[in-house]
C-alpha positions as CSV (number, residue, x, y, z in Angstrom):
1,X,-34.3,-94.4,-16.7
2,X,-37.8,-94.1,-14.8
3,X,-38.4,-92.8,-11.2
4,X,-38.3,-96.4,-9.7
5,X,-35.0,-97.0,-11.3
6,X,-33.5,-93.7,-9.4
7,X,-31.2,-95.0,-6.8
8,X,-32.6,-93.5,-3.6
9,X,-29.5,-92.2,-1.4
10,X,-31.5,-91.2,1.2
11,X,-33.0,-94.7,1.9
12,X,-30.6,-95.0,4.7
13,X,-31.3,-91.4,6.4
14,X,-34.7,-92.5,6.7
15,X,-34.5,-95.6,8.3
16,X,-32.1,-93.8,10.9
17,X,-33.5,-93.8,14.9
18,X,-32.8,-89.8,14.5
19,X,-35.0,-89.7,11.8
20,X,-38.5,-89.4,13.0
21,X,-37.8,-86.6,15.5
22,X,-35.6,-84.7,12.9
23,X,-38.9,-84.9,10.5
24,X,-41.1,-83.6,13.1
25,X,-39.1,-80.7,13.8
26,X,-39.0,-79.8,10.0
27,X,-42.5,-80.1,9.7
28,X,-43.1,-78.0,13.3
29,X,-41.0,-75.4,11.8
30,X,-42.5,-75.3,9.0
31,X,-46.0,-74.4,10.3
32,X,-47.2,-78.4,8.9
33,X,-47.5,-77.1,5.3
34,X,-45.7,-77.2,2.5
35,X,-43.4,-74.2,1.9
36,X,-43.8,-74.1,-1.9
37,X,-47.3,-73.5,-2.0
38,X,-48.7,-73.5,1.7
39,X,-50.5,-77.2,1.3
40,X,-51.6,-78.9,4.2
41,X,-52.7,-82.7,4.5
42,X,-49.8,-85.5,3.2
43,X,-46.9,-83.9,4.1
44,X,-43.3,-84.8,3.1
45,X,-39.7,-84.2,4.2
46,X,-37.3,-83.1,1.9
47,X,-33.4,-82.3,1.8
48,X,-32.7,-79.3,0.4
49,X,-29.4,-80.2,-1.1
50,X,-29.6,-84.1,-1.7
51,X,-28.2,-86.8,0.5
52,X,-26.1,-88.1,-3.1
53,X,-24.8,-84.6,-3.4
54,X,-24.1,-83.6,0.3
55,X,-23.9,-86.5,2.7
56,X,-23.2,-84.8,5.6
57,X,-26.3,-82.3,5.3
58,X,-28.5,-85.3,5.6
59,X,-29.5,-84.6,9.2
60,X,-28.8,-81.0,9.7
61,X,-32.4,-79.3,10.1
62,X,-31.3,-76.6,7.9
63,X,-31.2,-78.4,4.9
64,X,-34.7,-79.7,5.3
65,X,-38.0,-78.4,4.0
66,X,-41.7,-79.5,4.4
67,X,-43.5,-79.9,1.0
68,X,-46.4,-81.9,-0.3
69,X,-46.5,-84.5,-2.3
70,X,-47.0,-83.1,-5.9
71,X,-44.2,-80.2,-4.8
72,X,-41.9,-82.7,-4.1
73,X,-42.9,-85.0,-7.0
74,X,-41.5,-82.1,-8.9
75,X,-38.7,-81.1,-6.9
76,X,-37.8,-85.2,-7.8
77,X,-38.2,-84.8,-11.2
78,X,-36.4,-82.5,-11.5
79,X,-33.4,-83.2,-10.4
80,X,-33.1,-86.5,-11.8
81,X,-33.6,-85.2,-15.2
82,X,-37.2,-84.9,-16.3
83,X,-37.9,-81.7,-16.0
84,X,-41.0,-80.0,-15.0
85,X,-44.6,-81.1,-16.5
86,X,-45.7,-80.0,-20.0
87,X,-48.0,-76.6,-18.9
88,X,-50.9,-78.0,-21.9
89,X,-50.3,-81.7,-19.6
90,X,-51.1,-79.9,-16.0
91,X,-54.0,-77.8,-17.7
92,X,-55.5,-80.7,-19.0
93,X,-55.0,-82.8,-15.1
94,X,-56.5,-79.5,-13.7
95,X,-59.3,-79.7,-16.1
96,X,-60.2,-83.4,-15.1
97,X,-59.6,-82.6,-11.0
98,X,-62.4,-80.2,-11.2
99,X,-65.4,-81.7,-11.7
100,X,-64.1,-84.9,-9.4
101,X,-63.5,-82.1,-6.6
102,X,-66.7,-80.0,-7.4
103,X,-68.3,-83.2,-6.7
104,X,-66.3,-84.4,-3.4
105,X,-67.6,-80.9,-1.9
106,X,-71.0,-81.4,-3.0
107,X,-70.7,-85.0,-1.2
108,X,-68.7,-83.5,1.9
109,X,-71.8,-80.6,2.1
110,X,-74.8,-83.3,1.5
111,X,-73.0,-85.4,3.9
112,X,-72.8,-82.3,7.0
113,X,-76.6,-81.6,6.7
């Protein structure tokens, strides 16, 4: 079973009119960055405790929590049974990000002058 195959229980909670506002007010309480490892930028809304397992959390505030996208990837993983990412695997996608980075700030500084 892959990721697209995961039945997505909250697909209704989203598309609820409350929704937006509710999101808004997890992500202002939340300072606008994620709360598992202070990232700012694409920001996602999570439920704590999910929608398949508590149905009646899905638009309490309390069970919400701001986190960005590669926290929640692995929050998602997670629970649906993949576990977290081999530690050589994430060394070795570090290891590539940092020369494309190095050179987006080099870009970004040429670009300011």
């Amino acid at each position: 079973m892959g990721l697209k195959d995961y039945l997505r229980h909250s697909a209704a909670i989203i598309r609820d009119k409350r929704w937006p506002a509710l999101r808004l007010a997890a992500k202002r309480r939340d300072g606008f960055k994620c709360v598992t490892c202070g990232a700012r930028g694409r920001l996602e809304v999570d439920h704590i405790k999910p929608v398949r397992e508590a149905p009646e959390l899905a638009f309490d505030l309390a069970n919400l929590q701001t986190l960005c996208t590669p926290c929640h990837s692995r929050k998602t993983r997670i629970e649906v049974g993949f576990g977290e990412t081999d530690p050589k695997r994430a060394a070795w996608r570090e290891l590539l990000a940092a020369p494309l980075a190095h050179h987006q700030q080099e870009e970004h500084l040429c670009c300011s002058l």
